[in-house]
KEFIVEX-431150 format. One line per field, with one value per residue: residue number from 1; residue in one letter; x, y, z of N, C-alpha, C in turn. Coordinates in Angstrom, 1 decimal, decimal comma. Layout:
<recs>
k = (NUM; ...)
r = (A; ...)
nx = (X; ...)
ny = (Y; ...)
nz = (Z; ...)
cax = (X; ...)
cay = (Y; ...)
caz = (Z; ...)
cx = (X; ...)
cy = (Y; ...)
cz = (Z; ...)
</recs>
This chain:
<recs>
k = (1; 2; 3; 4; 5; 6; 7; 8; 9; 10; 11; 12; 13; 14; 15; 16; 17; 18; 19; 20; 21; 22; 23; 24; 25; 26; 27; 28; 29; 30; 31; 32; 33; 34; 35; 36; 37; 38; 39; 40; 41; 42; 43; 44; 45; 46; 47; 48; 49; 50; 51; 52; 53; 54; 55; 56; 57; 58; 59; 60; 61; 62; 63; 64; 65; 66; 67; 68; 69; 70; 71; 72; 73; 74; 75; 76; 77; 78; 79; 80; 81; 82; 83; 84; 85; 86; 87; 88; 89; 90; 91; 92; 93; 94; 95; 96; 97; 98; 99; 100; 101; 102; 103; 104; 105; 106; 107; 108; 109; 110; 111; 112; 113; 114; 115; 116; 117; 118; 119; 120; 121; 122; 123; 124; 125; 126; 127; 128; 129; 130; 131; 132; 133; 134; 135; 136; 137; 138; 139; 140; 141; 142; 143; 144; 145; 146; 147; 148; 149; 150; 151; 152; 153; 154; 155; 156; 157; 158; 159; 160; 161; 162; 163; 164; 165; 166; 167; 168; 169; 170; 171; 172; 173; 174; 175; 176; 177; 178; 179; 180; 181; 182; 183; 184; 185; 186; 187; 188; 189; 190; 191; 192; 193; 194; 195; 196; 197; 198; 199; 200; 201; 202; 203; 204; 205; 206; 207; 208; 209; 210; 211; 212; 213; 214)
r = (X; X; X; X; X; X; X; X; X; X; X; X; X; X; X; X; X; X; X; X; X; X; X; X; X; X; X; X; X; X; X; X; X; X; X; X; X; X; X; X; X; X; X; X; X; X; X; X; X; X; X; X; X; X; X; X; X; X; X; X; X; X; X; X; X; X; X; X; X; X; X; X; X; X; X; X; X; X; X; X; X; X; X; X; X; X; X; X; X; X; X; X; X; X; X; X; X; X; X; X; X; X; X; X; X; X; X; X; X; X; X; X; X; X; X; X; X; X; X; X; X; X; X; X; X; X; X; X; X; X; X; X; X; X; X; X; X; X; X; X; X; X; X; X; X; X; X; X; X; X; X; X; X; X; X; X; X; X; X; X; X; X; X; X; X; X; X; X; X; X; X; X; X; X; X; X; X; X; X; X; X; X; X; X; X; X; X; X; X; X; X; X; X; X; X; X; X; X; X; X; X; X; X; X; X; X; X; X; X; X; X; X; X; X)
nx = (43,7; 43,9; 46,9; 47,7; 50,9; 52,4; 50,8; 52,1; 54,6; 54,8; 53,6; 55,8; 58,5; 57,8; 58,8; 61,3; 62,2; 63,9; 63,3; 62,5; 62,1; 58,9; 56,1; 52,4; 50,6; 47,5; 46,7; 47,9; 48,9; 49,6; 51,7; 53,6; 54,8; 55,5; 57,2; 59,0; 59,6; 60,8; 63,5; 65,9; 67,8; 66,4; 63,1; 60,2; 57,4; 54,3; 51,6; 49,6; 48,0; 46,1; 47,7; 49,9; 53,1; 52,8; 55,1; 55,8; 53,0; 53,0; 52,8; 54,6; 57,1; 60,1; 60,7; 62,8; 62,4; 60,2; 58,2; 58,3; 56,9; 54,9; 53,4; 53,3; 51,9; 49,2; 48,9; 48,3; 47,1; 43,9; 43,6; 43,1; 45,2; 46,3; 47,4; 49,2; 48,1; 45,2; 43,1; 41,5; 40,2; 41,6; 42,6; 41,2; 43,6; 43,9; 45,5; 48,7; 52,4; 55,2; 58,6; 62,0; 64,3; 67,2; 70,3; 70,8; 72,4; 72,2; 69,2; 67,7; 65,0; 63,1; 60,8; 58,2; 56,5; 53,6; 54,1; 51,0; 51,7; 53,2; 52,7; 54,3; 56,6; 58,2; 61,0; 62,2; 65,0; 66,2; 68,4; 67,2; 66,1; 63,5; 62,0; 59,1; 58,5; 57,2; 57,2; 59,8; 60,0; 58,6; 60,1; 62,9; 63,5; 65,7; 66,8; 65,8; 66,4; 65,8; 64,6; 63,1; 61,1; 61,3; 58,8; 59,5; 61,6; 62,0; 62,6; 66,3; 69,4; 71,9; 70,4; 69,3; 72,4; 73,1; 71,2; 71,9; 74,7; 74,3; 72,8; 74,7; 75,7; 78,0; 80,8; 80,8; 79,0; 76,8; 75,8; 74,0; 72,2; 70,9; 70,2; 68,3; 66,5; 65,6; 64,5; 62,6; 61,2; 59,8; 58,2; 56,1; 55,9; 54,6; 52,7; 50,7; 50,9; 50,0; 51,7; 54,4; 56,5; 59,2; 60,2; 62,0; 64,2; 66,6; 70,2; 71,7; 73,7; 75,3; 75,8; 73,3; 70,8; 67,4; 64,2; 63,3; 60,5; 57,0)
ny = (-9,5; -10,1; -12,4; -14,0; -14,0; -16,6; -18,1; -16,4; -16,7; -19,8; -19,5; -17,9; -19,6; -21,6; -20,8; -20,6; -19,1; -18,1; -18,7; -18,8; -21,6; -22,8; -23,1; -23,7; -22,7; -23,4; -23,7; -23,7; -25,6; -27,0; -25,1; -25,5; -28,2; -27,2; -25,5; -27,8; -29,5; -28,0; -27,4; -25,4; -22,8; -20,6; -19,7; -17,8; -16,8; -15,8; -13,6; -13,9; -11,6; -9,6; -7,1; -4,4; -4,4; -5,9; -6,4; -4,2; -4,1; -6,1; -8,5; -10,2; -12,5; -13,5; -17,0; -18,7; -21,6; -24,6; -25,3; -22,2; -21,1; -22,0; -21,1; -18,0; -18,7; -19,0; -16,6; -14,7; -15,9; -15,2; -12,7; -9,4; -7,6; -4,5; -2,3; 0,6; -0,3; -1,2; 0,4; 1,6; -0,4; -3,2; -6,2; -10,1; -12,4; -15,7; -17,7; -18,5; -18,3; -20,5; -19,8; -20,8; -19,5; -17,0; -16,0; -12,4; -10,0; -8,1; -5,8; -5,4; -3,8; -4,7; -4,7; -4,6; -3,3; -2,2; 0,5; 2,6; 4,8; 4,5; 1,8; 0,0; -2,5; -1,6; -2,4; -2,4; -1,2; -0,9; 0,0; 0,4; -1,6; -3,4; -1,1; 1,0; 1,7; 3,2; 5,6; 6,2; 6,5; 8,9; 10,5; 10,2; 9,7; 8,9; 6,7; 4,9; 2,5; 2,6; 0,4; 0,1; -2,1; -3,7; -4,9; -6,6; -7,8; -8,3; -8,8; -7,9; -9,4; -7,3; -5,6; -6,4; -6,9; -4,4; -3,4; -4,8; -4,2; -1,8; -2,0; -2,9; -5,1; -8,1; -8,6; -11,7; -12,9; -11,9; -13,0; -14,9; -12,8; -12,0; -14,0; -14,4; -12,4; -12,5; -14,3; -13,7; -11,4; -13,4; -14,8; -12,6; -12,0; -14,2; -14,3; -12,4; -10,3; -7,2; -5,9; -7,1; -7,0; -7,5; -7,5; -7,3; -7,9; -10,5; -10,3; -13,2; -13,7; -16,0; -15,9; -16,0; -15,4; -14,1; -14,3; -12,5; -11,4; -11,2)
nz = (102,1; 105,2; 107,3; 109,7; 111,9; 111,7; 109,8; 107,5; 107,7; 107,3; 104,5; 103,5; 103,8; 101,7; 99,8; 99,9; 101,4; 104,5; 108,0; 111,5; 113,5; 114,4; 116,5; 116,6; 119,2; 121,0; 123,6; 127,0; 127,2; 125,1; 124,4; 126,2; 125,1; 122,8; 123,4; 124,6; 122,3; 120,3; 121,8; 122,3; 124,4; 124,8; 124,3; 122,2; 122,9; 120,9; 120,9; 118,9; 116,4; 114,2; 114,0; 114,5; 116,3; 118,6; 120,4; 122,5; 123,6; 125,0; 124,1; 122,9; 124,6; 126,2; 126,7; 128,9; 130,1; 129,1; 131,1; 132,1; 129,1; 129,5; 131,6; 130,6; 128,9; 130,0; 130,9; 128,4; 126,5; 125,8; 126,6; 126,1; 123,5; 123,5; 121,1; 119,1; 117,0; 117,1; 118,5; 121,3; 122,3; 121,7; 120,8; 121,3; 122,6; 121,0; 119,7; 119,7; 118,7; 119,1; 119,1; 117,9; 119,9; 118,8; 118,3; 118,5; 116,2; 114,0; 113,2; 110,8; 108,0; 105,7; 102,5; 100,1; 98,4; 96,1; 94,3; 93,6; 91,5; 89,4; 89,1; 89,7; 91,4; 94,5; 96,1; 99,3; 102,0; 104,9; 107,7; 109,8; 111,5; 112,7; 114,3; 114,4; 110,9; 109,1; 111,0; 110,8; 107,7; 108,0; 109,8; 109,3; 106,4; 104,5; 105,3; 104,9; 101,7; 98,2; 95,7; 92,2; 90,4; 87,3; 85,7; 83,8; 83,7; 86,4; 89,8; 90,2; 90,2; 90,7; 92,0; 94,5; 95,2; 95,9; 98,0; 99,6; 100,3; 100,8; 103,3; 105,0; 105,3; 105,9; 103,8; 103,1; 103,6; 101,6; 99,2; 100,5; 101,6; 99,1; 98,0; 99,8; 99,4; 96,6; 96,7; 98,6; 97,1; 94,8; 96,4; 96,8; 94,2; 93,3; 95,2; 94,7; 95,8; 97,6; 99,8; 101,4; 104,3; 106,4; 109,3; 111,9; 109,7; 110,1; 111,7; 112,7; 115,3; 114,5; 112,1; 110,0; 108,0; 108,7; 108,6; 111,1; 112,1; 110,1)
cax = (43,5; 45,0; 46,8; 48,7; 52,1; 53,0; 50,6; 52,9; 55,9; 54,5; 53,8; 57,9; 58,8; 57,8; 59,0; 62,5; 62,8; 65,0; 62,2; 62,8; 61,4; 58,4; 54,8; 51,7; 49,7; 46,7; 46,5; 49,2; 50,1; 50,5; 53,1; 54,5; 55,4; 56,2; 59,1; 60,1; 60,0; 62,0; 64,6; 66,1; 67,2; 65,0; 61,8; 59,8; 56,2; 54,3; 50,7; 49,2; 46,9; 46,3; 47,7; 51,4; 53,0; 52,9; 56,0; 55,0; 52,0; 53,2; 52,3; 55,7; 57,8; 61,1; 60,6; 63,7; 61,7; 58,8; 57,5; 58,0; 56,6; 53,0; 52,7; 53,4; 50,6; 48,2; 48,6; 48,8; 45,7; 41,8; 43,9; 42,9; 46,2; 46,2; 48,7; 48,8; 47,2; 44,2; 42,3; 41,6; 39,4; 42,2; 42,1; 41,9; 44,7; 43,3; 46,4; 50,3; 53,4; 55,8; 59,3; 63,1; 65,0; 68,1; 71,6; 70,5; 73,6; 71,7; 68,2; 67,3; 63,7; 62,8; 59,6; 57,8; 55,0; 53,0; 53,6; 49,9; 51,5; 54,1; 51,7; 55,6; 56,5; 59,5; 61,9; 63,0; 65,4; 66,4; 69,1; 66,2; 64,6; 62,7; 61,2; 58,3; 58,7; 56,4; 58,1; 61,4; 59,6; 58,1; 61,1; 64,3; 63,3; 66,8; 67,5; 65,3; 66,4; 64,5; 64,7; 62,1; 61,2; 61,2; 58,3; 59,6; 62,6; 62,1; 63,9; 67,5; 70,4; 72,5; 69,6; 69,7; 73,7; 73,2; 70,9; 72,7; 75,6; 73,7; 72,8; 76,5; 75,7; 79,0; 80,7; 80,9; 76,9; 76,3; 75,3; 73,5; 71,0; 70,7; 69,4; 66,9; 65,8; 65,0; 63,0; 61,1; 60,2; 59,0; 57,0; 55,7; 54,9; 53,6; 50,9; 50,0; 50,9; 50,3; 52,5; 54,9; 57,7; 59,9; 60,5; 62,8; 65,1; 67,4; 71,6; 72,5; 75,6; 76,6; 75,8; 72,4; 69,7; 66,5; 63,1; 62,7; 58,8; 56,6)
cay = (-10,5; -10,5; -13,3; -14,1; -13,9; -18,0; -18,1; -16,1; -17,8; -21,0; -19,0; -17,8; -21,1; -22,8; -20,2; -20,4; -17,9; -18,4; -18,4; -19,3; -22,7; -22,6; -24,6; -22,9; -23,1; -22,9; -23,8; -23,8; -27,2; -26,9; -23,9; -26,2; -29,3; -26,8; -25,1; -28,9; -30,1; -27,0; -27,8; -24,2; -22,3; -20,3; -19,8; -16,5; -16,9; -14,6; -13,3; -14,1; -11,2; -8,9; -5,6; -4,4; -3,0; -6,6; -6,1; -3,0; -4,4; -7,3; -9,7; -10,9; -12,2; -14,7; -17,6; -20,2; -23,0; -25,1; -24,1; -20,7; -21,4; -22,7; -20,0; -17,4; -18,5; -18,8; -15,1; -13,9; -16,7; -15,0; -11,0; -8,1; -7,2; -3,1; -1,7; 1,5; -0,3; -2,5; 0,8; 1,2; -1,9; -4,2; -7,6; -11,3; -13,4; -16,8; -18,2; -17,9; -19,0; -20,7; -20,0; -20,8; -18,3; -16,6; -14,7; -11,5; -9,5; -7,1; -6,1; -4,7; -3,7; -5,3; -4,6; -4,6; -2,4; -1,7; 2,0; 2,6; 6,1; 3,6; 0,1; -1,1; -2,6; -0,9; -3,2; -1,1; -1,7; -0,2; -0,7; 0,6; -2,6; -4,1; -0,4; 1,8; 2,1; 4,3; 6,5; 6,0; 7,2; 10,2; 11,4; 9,9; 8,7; 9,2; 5,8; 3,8; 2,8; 1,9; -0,3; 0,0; -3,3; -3,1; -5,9; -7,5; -8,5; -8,9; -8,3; -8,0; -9,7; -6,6; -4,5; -6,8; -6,5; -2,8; -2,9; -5,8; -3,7; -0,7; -2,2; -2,7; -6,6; -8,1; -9,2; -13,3; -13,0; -11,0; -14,0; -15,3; -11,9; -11,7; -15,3; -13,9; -10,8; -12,9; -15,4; -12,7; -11,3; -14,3; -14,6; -11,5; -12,0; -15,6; -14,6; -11,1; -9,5; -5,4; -5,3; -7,7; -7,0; -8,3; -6,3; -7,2; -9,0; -10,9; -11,0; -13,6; -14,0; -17,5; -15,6; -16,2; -14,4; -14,5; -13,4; -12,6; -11,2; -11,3)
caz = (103,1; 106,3; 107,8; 111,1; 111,4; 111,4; 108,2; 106,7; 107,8; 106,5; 103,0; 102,9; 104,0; 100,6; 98,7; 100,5; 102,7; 105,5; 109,2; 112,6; 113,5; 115,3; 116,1; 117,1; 120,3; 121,6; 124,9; 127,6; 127,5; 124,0; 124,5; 126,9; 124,2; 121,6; 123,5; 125,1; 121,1; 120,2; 122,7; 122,2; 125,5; 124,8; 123,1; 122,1; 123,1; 120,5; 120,3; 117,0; 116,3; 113,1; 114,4; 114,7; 118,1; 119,7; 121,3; 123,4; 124,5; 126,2; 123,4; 122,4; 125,6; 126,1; 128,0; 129,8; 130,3; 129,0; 132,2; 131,8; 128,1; 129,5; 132,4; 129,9; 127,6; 130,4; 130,9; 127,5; 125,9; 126,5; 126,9; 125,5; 123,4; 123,0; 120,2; 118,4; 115,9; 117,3; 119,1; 122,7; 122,5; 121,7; 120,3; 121,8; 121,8; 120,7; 119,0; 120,1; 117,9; 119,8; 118,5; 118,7; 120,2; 117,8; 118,9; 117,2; 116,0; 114,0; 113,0; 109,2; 108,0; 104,3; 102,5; 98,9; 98,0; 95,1; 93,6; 92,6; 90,6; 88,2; 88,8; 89,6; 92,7; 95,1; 97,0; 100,1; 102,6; 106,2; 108,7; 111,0; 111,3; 114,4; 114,5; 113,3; 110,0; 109,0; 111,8; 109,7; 106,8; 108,2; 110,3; 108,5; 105,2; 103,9; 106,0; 103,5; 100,6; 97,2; 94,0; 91,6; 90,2; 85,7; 85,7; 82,3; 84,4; 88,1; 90,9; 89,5; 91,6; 90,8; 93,2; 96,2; 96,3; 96,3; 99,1; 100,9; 100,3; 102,1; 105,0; 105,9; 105,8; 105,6; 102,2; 103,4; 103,8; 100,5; 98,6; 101,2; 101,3; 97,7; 97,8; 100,6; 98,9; 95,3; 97,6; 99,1; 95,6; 94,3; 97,3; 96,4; 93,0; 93,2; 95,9; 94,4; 97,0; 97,5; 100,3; 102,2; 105,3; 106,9; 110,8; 111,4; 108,8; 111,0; 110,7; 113,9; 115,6; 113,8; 110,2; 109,1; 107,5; 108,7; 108,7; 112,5; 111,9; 108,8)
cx = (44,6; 45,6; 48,3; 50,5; 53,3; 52,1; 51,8; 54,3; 56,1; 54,6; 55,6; 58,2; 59,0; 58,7; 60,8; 63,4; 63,1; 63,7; 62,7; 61,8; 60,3; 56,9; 54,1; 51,1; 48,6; 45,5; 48,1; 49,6; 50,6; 51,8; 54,1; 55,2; 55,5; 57,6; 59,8; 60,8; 61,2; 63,4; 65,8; 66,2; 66,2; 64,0; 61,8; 58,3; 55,5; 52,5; 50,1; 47,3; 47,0; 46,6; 49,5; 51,5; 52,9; 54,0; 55,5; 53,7; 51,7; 52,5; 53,3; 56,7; 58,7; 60,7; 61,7; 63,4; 60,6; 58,0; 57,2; 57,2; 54,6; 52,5; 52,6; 52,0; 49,4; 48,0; 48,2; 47,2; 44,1; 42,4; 43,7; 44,2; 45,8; 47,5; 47,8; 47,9; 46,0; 42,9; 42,5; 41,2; 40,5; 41,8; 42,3; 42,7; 44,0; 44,4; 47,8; 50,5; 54,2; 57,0; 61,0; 63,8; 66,1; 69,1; 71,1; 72,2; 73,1; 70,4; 68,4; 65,7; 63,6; 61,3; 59,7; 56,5; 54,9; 52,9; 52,8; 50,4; 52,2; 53,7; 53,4; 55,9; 57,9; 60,2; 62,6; 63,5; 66,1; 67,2; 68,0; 65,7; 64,6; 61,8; 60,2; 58,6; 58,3; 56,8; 59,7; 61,2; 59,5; 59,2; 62,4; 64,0; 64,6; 67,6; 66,6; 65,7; 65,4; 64,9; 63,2; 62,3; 60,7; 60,6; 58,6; 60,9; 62,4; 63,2; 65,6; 68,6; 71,2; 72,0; 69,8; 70,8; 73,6; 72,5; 71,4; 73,9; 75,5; 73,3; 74,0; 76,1; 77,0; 78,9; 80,3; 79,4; 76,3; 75,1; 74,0; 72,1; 70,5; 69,5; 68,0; 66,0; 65,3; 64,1; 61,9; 60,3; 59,8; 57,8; 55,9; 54,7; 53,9; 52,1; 50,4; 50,0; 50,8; 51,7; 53,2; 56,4; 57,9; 60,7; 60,6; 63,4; 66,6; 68,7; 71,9; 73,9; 76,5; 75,9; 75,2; 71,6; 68,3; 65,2; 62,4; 60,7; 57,9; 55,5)
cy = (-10,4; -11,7; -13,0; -14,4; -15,6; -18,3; -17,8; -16,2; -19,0; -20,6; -19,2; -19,3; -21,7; -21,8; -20,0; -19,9; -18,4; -18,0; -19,3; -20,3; -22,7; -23,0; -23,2; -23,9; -22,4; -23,0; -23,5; -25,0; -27,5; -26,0; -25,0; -27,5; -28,3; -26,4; -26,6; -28,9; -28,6; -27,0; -26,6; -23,9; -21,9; -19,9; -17,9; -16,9; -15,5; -14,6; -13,3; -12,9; -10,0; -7,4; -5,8; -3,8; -4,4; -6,5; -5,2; -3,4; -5,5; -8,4; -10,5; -10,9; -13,7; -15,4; -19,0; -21,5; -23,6; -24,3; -22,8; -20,1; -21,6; -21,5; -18,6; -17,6; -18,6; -17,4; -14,7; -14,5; -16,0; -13,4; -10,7; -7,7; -5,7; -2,9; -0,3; 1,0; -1,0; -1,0; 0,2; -0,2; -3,5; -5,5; -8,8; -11,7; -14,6; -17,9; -17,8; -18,8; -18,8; -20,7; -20,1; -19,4; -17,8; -15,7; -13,7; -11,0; -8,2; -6,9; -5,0; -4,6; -4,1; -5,1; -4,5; -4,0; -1,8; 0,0; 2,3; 3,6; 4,9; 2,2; -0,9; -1,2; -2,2; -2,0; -1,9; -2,3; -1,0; -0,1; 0,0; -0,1; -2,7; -2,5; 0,4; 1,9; 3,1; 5,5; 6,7; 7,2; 8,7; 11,4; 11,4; 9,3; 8,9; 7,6; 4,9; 3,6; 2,1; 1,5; -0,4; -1,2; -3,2; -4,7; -6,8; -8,3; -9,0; -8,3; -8,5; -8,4; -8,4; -5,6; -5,1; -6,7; -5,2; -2,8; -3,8; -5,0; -2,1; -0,5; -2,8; -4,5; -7,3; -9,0; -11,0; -13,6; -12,3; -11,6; -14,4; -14,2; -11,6; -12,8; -14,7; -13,2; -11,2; -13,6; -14,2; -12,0; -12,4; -14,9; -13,6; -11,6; -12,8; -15,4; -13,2; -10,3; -7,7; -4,8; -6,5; -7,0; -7,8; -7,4; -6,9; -8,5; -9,2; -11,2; -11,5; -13,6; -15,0; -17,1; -16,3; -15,2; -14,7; -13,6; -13,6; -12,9; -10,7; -10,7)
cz = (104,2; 107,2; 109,0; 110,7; 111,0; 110,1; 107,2; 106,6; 107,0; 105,0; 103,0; 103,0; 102,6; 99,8; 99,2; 101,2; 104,0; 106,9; 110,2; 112,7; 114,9; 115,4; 117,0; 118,4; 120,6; 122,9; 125,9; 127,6; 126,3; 123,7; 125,0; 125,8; 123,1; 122,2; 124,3; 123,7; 119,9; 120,8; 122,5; 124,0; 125,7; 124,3; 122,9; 122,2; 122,4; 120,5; 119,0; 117,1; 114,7; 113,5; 114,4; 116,1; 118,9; 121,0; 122,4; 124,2; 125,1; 125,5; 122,6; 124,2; 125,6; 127,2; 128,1; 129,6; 129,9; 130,1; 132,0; 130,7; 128,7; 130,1; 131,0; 128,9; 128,3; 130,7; 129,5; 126,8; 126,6; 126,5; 125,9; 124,8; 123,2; 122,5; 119,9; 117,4; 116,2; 118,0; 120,7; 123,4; 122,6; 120,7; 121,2; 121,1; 121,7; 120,2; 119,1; 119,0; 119,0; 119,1; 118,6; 119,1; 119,1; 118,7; 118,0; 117,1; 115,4; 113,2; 111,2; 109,0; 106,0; 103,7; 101,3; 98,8; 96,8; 94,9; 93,0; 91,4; 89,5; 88,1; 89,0; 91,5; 92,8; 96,3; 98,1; 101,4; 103,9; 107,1; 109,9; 111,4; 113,0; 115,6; 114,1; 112,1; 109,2; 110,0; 111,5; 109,1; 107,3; 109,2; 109,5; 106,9; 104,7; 104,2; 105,5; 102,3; 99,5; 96,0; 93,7; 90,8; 88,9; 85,8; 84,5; 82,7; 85,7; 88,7; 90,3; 90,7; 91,9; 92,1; 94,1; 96,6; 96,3; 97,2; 100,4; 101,0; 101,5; 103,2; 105,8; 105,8; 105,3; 104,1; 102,0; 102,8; 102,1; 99,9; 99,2; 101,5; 100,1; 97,9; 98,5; 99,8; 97,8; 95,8; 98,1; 98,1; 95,2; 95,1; 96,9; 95,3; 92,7; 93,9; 95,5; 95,1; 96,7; 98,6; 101,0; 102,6; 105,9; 107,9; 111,5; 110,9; 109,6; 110,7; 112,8; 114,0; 115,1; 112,2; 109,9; 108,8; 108,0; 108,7; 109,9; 112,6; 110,4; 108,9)
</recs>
């Protein structure tokens, strides 16, 4: 099943994962009273469509002002998005997430996938984040790393500080990505998941963790 990317916001959410705050729209006047009631400089007006690559194709863009928040979604609401992944055809946008802005500081890539050869699931982790992944993989895999997950236990705290440890995230914060990284497995296991990411897994400037895009 595929679902939009504030669906799956709302999932992490319950399950405690750390997500930028953010209301959907689907008109422009609703953009417009999501980024007032946000009250954030500034927003991120995003395309809600099942494909990756929004960025690039002018389906994620920052906006200053409510104002800038409405106009923005009258361009973007009824368009064709084209990504690498949607075909030349594209998809409509029909559905934005309006969301608060963040200092980034730096981006990480986080992910969980089912190893059909061992039926065990792999915790990987990236300081590549907020790009291709699969272009990671295929040119630098060396800049992934991987915990295999011994299903009689679960995710083990010892594995997340090895890979919070690997993406250089500082020691202060350690705790603080651990906690993330067990939330995001129990997300995982609870909804059956075959695959969930997190591109990118967000370290802001006032030291938080977040999960920029889901």
């Amino acid at each position: 099943m595929k679902i939009h990317e504030y669906q799956g916001k709302e999932l992490l959410r319950k399950f405690g994962v750390a997500v930028p705050r953010g209301l959907v729209a689907r008109s422009p006047e609703e953009a417009y009273k999501a980024a007032k009631e946000l009250g954030t400089e500034v927003v991120v007006v995003k395309a809600q469509i099942h494909a990756g690559g929004r960025g690039k194709g002018g389906g994620v863009k920052l906006a200053r002002s409510a104002e800038e928040a409405r106009d923005i979604a009258r361009q973007m609401l009824g368009m064709k998005l084209v990504t690498h992944q949607t075909g030349p055809e594209g998809r409509e946008v029909r559905v934005l997430l309006i969301e608060e802005g963040l200092p980034i500081d730096k981006e990480f890539y986080l992910g969980i996938v089912l190893d059909r050869t061992s039926g065990r699931p792999v915790f990987m982790a990236s300081a590549a984040g907020g790009t291709d992944i699969e272009e990671v993989a295929a040119k630098t895999p060396e800049q992934i790393m991987k915990e295999t997950v011994d299903l009689a236990v679960g995710f083990r705290s010892f594995q997340a500080r090895k890979l919070a440890f690997g993406l250089g995230i500082p020691g202060s914060l350690v705790n603080q990505a651990v906690k993330f990284m067990q939330s995001l497995y129990t997300a995982y296991e609870q909804m059956d998941a075959s695959l969930m990411e997190i591109n990118p897994f967000l370290l802001t400037k006032d030291n938080r963790l977040i999960a920029l895009d889901a």
